[in-house]
C-alpha positions as CSV (number, residue, x, y, z in Angstrom):
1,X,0.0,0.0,0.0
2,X,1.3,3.3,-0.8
3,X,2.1,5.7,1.8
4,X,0.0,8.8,2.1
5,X,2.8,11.1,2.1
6,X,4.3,9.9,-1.2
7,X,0.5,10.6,-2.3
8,X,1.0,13.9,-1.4
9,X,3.9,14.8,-2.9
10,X,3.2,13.4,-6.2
11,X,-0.1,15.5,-6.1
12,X,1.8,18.7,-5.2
13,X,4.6,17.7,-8.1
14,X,2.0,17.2,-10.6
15,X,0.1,20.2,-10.0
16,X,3.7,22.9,-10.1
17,X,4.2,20.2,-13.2
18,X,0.7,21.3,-14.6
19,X,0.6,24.9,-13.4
20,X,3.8,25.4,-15.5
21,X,2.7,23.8,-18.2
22,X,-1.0,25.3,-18.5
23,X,1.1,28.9,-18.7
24,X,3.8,28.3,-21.0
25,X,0.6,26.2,-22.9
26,X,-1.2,29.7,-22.9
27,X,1.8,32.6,-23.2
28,X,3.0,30.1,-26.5
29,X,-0.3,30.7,-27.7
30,X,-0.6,34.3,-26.6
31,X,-0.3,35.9,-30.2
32,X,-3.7,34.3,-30.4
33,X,-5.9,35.6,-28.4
34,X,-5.8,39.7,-27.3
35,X,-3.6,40.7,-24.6
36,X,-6.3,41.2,-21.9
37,X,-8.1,37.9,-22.0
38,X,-4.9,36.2,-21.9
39,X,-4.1,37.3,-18.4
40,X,-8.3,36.6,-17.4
41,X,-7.5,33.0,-18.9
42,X,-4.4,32.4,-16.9
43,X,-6.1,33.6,-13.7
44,X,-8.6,31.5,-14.5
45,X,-6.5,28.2,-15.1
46,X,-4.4,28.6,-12.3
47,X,-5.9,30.0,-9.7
48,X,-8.1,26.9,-8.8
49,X,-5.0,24.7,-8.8
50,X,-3.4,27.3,-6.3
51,X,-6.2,27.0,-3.8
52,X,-5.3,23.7,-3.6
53,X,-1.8,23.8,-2.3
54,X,-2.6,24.8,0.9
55,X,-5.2,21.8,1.6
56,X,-2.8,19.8,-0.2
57,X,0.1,20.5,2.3
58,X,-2.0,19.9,5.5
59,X,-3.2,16.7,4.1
60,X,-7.1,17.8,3.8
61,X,-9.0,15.0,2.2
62,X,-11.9,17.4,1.1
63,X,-9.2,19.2,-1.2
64,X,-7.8,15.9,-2.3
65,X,-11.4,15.6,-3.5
66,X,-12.7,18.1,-4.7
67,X,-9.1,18.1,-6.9
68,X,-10.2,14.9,-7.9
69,X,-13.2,16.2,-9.8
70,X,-11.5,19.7,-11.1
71,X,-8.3,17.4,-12.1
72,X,-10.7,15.8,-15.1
73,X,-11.1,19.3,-16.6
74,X,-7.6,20.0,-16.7
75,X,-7.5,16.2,-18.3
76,X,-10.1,16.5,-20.7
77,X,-8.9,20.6,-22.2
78,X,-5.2,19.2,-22.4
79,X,-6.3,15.8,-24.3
80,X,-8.8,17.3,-27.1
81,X,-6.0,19.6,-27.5
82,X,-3.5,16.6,-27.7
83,X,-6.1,15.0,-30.2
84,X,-7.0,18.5,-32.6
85,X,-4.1,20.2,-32.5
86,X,-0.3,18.5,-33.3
87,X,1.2,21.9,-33.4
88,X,0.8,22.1,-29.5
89,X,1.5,18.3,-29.0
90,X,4.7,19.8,-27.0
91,X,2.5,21.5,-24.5
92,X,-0.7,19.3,-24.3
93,X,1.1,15.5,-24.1
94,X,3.0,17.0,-20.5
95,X,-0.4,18.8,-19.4
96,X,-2.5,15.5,-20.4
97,X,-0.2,13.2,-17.8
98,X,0.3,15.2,-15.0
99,X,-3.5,15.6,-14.7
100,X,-3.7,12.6,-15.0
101,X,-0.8,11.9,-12.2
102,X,-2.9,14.7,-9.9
103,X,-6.4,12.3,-10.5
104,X,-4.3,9.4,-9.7
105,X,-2.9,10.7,-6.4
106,X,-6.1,12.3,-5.4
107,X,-8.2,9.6,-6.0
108,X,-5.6,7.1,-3.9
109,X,-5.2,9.2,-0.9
110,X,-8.6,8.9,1.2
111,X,-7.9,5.0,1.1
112,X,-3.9,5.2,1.7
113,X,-4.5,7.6,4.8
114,X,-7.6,5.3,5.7
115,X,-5.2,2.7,5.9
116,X,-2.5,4.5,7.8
117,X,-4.8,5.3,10.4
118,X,-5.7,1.6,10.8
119,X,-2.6,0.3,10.9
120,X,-1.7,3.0,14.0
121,X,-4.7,1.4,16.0
């Protein structure tokens, strides 16, 4: 059984991982889109990951659920983009596995620290 702490760290990995990617995915693609809605779309796409982090660090399994569920958008924008578009392949194939890796972890946690807690009794 995997540890709840090596949980944790590959959820906080994979979401710098995927923070850094969804903004080099969007400031490539800048010339795009205008200037101003560029910034509203980065707020947007990382500000929900950064409200994780803290819940994340103390171990919170409502965050590591709630994650869960917000990690599938993150999967599903960065794999039709994988799918349409080969020009961003370089962006979208790093941004379609480390949501992936954050789902993983998230989803593992609740039963890892379930079982830590048992195994204390």
């Amino acid at each position: 059984m995997t540890h709840p702490q090596t949980l944790q760290r590959i959820a906080l990995i994979c979401i710098g991982g995927l923070m850094a990617t969804m903004a080099y995915w969007l400031l490539v693609f800048a010339r795009l889109m205008p200037p101003h809605t560029m910034w509203l779309w980065l707020a947007g796409v990382e500000l929900p990951l950064l409200l994780a982090v803290p819940g994340l660090l103390a171990g919170r399994p409502y965050t590591f659920a709630w994650l869960s569920l917000a990690s599938l958008f993150y999967f599903g924008g960065a794999l039709t983009d994988l799918i349409a578009n080969p020009a961003g392949r370089h962006a979208s194939l790093p941004a379609t596995l480390l949501a992936l890796g954050v789902f993983g972890s998230c989803v593992l946690f609740p039963k890892a620290l379930k079982a830590a807690r048992q195994t204390r009794r």
